[in-house]
Every structure is written in structure tokens, then in C-alpha cells.
C-alpha positions as CSV (number, residue, x, y, z in Angstrom):
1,X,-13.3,-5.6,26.8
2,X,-15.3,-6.9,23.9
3,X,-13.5,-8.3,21.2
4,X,-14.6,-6.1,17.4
5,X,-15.7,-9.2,15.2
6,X,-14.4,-9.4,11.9
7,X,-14.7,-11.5,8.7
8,X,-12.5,-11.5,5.6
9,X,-12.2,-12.3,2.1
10,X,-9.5,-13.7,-0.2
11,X,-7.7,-16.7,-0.4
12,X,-4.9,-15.7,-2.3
13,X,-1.2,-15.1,-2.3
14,X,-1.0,-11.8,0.2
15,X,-3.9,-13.0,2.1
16,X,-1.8,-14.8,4.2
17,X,0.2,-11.9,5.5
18,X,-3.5,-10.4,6.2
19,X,-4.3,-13.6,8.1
20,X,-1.1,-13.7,10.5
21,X,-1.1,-10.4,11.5
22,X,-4.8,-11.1,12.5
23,X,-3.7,-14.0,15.2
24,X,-1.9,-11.3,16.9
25,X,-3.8,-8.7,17.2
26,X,-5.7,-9.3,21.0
27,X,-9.1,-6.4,20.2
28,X,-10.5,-8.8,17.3
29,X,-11.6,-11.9,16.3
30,X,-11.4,-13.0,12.9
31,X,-14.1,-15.6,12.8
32,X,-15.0,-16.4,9.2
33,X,-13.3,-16.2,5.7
34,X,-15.0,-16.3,1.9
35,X,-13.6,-17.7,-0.9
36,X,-14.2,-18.1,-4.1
37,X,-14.4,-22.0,-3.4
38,X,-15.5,-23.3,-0.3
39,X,-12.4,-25.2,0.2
40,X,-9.9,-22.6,-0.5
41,X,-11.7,-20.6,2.3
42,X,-11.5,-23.7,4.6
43,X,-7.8,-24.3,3.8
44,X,-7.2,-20.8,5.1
45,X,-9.4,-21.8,8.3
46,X,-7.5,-25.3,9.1
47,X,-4.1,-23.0,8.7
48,X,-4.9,-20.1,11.3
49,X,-7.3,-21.7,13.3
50,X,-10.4,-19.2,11.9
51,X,-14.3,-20.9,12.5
52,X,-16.4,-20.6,9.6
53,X,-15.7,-20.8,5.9
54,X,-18.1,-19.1,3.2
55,X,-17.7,-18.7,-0.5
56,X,-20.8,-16.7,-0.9
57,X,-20.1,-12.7,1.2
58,X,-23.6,-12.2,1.0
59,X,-24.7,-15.4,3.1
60,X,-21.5,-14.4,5.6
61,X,-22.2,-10.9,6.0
62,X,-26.0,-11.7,7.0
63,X,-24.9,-14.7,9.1
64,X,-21.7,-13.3,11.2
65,X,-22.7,-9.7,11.1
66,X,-19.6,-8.7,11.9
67,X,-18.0,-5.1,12.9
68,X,-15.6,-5.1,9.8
69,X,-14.5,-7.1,6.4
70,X,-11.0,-7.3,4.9
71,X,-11.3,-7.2,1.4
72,X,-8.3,-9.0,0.1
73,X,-9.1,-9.5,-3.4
74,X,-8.0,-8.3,-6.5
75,X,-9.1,-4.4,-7.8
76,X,-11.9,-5.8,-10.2
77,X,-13.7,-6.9,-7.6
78,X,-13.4,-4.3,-4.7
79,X,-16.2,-2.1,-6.0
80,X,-19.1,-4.9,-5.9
81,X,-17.7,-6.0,-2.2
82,X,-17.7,-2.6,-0.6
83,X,-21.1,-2.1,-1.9
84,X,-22.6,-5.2,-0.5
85,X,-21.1,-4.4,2.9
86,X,-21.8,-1.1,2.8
87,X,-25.5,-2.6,2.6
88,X,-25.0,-4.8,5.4
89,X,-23.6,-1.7,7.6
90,X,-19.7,-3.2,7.8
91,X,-17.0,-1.6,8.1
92,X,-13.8,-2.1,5.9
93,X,-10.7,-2.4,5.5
94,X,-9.5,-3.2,1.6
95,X,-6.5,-3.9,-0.1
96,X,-4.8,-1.7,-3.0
97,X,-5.5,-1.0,-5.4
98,X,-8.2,0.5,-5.0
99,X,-10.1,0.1,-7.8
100,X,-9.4,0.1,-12.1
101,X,-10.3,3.3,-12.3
102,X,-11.0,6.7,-10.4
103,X,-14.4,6.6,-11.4
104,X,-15.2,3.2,-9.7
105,X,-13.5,4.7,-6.7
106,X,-15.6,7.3,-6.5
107,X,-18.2,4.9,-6.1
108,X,-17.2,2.9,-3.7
109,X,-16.6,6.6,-1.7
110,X,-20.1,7.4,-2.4
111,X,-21.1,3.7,-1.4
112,X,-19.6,4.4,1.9
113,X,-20.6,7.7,2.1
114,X,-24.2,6.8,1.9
115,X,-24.0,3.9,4.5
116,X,-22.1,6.1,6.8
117,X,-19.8,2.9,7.5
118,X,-16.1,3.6,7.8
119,X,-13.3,2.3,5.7
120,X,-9.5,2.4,5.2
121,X,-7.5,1.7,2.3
122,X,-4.9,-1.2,3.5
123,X,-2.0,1.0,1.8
124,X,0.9,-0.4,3.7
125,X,4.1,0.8,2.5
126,X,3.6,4.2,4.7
127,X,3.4,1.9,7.7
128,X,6.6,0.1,7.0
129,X,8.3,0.9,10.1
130,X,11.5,2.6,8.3
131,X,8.6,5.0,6.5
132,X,7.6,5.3,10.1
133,X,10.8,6.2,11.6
134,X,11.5,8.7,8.4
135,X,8.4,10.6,9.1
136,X,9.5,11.0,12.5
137,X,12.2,12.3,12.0
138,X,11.0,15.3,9.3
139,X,8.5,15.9,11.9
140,X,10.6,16.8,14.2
141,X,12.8,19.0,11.8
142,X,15.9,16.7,11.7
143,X,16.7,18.1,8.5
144,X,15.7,21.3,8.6
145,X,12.4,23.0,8.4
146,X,12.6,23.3,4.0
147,X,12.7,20.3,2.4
148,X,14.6,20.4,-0.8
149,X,14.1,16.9,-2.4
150,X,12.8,12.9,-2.3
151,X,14.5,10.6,-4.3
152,X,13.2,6.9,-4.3
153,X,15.0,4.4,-6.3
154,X,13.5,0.8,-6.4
155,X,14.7,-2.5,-8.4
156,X,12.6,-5.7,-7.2
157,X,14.6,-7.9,-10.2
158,X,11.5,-10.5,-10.0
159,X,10.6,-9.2,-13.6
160,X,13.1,-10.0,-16.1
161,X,12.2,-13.8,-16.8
162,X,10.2,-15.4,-19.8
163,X,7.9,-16.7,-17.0
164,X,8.2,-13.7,-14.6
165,X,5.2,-13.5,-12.3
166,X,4.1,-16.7,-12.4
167,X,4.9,-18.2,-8.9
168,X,3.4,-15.7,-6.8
169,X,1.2,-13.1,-8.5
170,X,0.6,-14.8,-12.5
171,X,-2.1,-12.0,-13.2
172,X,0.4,-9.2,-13.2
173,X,1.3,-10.7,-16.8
174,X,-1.8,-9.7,-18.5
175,X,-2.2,-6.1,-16.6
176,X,-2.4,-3.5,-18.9
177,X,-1.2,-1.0,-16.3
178,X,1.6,-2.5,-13.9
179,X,4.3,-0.9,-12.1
180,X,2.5,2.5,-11.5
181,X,-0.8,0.9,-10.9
182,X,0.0,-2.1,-8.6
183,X,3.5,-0.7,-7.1
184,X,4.2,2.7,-7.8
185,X,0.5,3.8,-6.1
186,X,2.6,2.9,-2.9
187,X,5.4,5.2,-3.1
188,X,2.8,7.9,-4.4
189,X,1.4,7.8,-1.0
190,X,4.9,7.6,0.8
191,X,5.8,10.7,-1.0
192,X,2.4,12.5,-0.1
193,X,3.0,11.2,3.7
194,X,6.8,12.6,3.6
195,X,6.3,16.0,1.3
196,X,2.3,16.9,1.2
197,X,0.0,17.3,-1.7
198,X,1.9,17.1,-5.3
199,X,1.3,19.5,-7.9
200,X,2.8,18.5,-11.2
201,X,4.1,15.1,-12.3
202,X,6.5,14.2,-15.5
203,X,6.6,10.4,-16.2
204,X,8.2,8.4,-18.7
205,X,7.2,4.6,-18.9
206,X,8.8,1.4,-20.6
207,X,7.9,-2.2,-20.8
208,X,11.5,-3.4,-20.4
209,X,10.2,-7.8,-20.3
210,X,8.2,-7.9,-23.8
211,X,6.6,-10.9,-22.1
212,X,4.1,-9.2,-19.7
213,X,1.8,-6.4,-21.0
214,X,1.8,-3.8,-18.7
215,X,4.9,-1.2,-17.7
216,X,7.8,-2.4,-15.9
217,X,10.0,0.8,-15.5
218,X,9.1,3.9,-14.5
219,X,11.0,7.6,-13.9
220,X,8.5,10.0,-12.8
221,X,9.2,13.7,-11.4
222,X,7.2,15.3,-8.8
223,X,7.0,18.9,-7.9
224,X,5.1,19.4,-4.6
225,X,3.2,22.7,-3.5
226,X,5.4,22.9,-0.8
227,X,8.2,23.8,-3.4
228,X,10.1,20.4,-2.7
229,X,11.2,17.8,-6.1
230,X,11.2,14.3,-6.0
231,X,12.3,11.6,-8.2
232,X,11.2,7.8,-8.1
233,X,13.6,5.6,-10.1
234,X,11.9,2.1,-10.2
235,X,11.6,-0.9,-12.5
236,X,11.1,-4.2,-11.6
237,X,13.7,-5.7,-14.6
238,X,16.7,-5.2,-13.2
239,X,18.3,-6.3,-10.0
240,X,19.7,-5.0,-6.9
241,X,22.5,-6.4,-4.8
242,X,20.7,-6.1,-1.4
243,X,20.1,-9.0,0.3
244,X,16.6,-9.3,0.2
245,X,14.9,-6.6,-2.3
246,X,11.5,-7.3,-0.8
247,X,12.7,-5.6,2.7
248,X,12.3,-1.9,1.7
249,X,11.8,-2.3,-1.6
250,X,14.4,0.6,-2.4
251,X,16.5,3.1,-0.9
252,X,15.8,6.8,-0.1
253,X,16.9,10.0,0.1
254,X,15.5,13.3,1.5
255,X,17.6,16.6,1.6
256,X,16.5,19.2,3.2
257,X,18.3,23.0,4.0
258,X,20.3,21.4,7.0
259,X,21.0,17.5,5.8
260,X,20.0,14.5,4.8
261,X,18.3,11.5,5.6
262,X,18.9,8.3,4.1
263,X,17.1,4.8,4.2
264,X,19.4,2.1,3.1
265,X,18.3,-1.7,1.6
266,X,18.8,-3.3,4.7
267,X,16.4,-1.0,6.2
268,X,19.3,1.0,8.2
269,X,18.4,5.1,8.3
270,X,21.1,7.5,8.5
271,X,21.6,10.7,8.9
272,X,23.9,13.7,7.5
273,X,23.8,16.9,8.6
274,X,25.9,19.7,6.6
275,X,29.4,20.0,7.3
276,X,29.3,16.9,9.5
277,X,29.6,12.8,9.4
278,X,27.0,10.3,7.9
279,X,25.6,8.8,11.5
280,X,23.2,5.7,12.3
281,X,20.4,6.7,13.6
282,X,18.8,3.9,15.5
283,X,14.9,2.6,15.7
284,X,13.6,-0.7,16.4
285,X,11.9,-3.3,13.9
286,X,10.7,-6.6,13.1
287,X,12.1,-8.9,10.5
288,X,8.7,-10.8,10.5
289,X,5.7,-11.6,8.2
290,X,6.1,-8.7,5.2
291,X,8.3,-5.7,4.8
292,X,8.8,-4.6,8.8
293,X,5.6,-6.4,9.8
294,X,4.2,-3.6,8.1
295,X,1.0,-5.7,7.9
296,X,0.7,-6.0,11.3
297,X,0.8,-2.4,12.0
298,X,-1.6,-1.0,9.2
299,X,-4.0,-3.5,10.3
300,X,-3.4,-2.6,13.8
301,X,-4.1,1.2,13.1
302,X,-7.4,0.3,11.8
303,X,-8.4,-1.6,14.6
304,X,-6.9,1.4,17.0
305,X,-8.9,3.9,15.2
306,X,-12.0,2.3,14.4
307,X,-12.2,1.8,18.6
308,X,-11.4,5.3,19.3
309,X,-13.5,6.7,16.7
310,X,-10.5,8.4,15.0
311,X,-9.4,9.0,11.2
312,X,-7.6,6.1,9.2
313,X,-4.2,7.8,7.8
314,X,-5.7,6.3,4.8
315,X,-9.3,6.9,4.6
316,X,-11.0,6.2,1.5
317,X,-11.8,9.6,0.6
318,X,-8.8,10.9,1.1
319,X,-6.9,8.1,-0.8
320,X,-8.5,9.3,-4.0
321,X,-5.4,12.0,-4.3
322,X,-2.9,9.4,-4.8
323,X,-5.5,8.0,-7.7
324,X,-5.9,11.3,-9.2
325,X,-1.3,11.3,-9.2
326,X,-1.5,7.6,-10.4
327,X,-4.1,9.0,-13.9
328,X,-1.8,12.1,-14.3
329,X,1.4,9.7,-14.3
330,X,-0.1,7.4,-17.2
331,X,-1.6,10.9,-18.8
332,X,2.1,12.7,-18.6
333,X,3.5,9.1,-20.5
334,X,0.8,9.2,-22.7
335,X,1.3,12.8,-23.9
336,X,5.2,13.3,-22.8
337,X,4.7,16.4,-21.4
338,X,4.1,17.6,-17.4
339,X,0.5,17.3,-16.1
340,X,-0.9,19.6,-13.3
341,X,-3.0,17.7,-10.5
């Protein structure tokens, strides 16, 4: 079988997740990566074993012409990328978030729209495989066919230092927007993926480190049109005790009208119907590259769908909901008072 060719983008900190999960994947062949210095791009080559390095897309895109492009760059830039492949007829797969605002997004949708190319938002938190193995289980009615409520309660503790940020991701600092926009847009789309389409959010904000700019804490209620609450307790301040906070990045619960199901820190999933014991429920995953490998398998469900001709769980177009939730969160902060979606 041909291999799809593909190309990326990015040289940064989370590229290299992108990068290893691309070795292992057999139907592609990464086979050039752009920078925004040549030798940043060629560093990345040396390390995975990738051909050509480029630090102009344009010149790569026309040279390669590859099937697809991973965008791996930071938001600012994701609009002028898609539209240059989108010109070139590329495919795409691009990190969140998507863009600084909704009404860049809705370019880059229209961008791809016109090019009738393809593209997936690389939202990888619902492909974490306890999200996975969560969604399975409400599927199949585990708890019951009414869901009642989703409570998500995160604390990554890398935030609290006069110098917080700078060893891995330094430009979080100076975002105006933080938690919601560059975290929290994850666990809006685990919630839609678990509960449906949201109605009504109530948010209340804080910058808890006076060093950084942007919000660090966030309590945000969600009513769903299904009927169903949730909650999402996160700041990235304080600590937890789990071993490593960067597993799960929090724990859950769901409650529904015969249980509960809970996701634990160290990524163990439990399950409690009424009037009966708490019980493991066991599932399979990987301790490797980030959170589950969770990497791995978004990229891998691009790569499944785009041969098969099939939707991305996270196609652009209909990412822009979780967008249009991530505006009514700062909106509700802004105006303390509930906003309907």
C-alpha cells in the first residue's frame, strides 16, 4: 500500500510528541519539516531520522507536495498556514488552539471550505485513552441511560513560581487569556464528547500567580441540553498529590440515574453502581510519549480517516462549538452572570 506523504511544521516544545508518534505510525511518511530557522528544522531531522528541512512552507509545500501538513505552531500563526495549504491543496492536521479568536477561525473554515481540502483539529485530550474507555462505557449505558452530572477537577501545580512557565512553554507568561484558552478548551471538548452540546455556562476567573498575565483558576458551570450539570474545578496554582499531574491532568466524575463512574489520577476508572461496591473496571494503556500516548492515537485517527474518507471526531467546522463555549466562558467572567450558547 502507498504510504500518504506528509510534511510538518514546528520546532518547538510539543513538537516532539507530534514527531514520535509519527515514527510509529506504518501508512505515512513524514518526510520534511519547516522551521522558523533552518537549523532548528534540521535539528528535528537529525533526531527522528526525517529527509528534508525547510524554513520557508511555501518553498516545501511546492517542492514535497505532500498529502497532509501538521501545523504545530503557536495560534497566531495557524490562520496564515492553513491558508497557504489550503492553496497548495493539503490536507491538515493543526494543533489547538485553534486560533485567537472565533472570527479567525471562521476563516480558516472558509479557507478550507473553499479548497475543499480536509482538516482536523489535533484536540487530544478526548483521545486520551481513559477519555476513551469513559466514553465507552456511557455508550453502552453503564450508568444508566440519564446522565445526571460531570464534575472535572484539575490542579497541574506548574504555575505557582516567580518564574513559572519558563522551562517549557515561556509564552504562556504574557497570554492575556490562559487557562480557558490554552487548557480549559480541552475539557470543553471532553465534556461535549461525554454529555452533547452545552447550553449555558457560568464562569468565574482569577489570576491566582500575579506574575503571568493571563487567568490561572477557573470554576465554570455547564448546563447541557440534554438536562445534565457539570462543573470543571481547575487552576494551575496549586498542587495535587498524584504522582505525576501531567497523566490525566485531573480526576472525574460522572453520575448518572444508576451510578457512577470515576477516573482517578493514576488513570485507574472505577465504577459504582447504586446500592453496590466501588469496582475496578479494567482497560489497557500506554505509559508512553504524552498523557496515554494520546498523541499517537489522535494522530492515528487522522491518518485512519483521511484513508477511508471518513469524518475527523474533530473536524474543523465542527470544533468551532467548543470556540463559541470558550467566548461565552470569558463573556459570563466578564459580566458575572450566565450566558446562553
Amino acid at each position: 500500500m502507498k504510504k500518504l506523504k506528509g510534511v510538518a511544521i514546528g520546532t518547538g516544545y510539543f513538537s516532539h510528541f507530534h514527531y514520535e508518534a509519527w515514527k510509529r505510525i506504518p501508512e505515512i511518511e513524514l518526510v520534511a519539516v519547516c522551521g522558523i530557522s533552518l537549523s532548528n528544522a534540521q535539528k528535528i531531522c537529525n533526531k527522528y531520522g526525517f529527509k528534508k528541512a525547510y524554513d520557508d512552507i511555501k518553498i516545501m509545500l511546492k517542492k514535497e507536495q505532500p498529502d497532509f501538513i501538521d501545523i504545530i505552531t503557536p495560534p497566531n500563526t495557524h490562520l496564515d498556514f492553513v491558508r497557504i495549504a489550503a492553496k497548495h491543496q493539503v490536507n491538515i492536521i493543526c494543533q489547538k488552539p485553534l486560533a485567537p479568536s472565533y472570527e479567525d477561525a471562521l476563516k480558516i473554515v472558509s479557507f478550507i471550505e473553499k479548497a475543499k481540502v480536509r482538516m482536523m483539529v489535533h484536540e487530544n485530550f478526548r483521545f486520551q485513552p481513559w477519555h476513551r474507555e469513559l466514553k465507552k462505557l456511557l455508550d453502552k449505558k453503564t450508568i444508566g441511560n440519564t446522565l445526571h452530572t460531570i464534575n472535572l477537577r484539575m490542579r497541574m501545580g506548574d504555575g505557582w513560581q516567580d518564574d513559572a512557565y519558563i522551562n517549557r512553554q515561556p509564552y504562556f507568561r504574557e497570554m492575556e487569556k490562559l487557562l480557558v484558552y490554552e487548557t480549559g478548551i480541552h475539557f470543553i471538548d471532553v465534556f461535549r464528547c461525554f454529555g452533547g452540546d452545552i447550553k449555558k455556562v457560568y464562569a468565574k476567573l482569577l489570576t491566582l500567580n500575579k506574575n503571568i498575565k493571563g487567568e490561572d483558576f477557573a470554576w465554570v458551570n455547564f448546563s447541557f441540553k440534554n438536562g445534565m450539570l457539570g462543573f470543571l474545578d481547575a487552576n494551575r496554582f496549586n498542587e495535587t498529590t498524584a504522582e505525576d499531574p501531567r497523566l490525566t491532568f485531573g480526576e472525574v466524575l460522572i453520575e448518572g440515574n444508576l451510578g457512577s463512574l470515576r477516573l482517578y489520577e493514576d488513570g485507574k476508572i472505577t465504577v459504582k453502581l447504586l446500592g453496590e461496591k466501588e469496582n475496578n473496571h479494567h482497560y489497557e494503556y500506554k505509559k508512553i510519549n504524552f498523557a496515554g500516548d494520546c498523541v499517537y492515537i489522535t494522530q492515528k485517527h487522522f491518518v485512519n480517516q483521511l484513508l477511508s474518507n471518513k469524518p475527523f471526531e474533530t473536524e474543523v467546522s465542527k470544533y468551532l462549538k467548543n470556540l463559541i463555549v470558550q467566548d461565552a466562558i470569558y463573556k459570563s467572567n466578564l459580566k458575572d452572570l450566565p450566558i446562553e450558547i
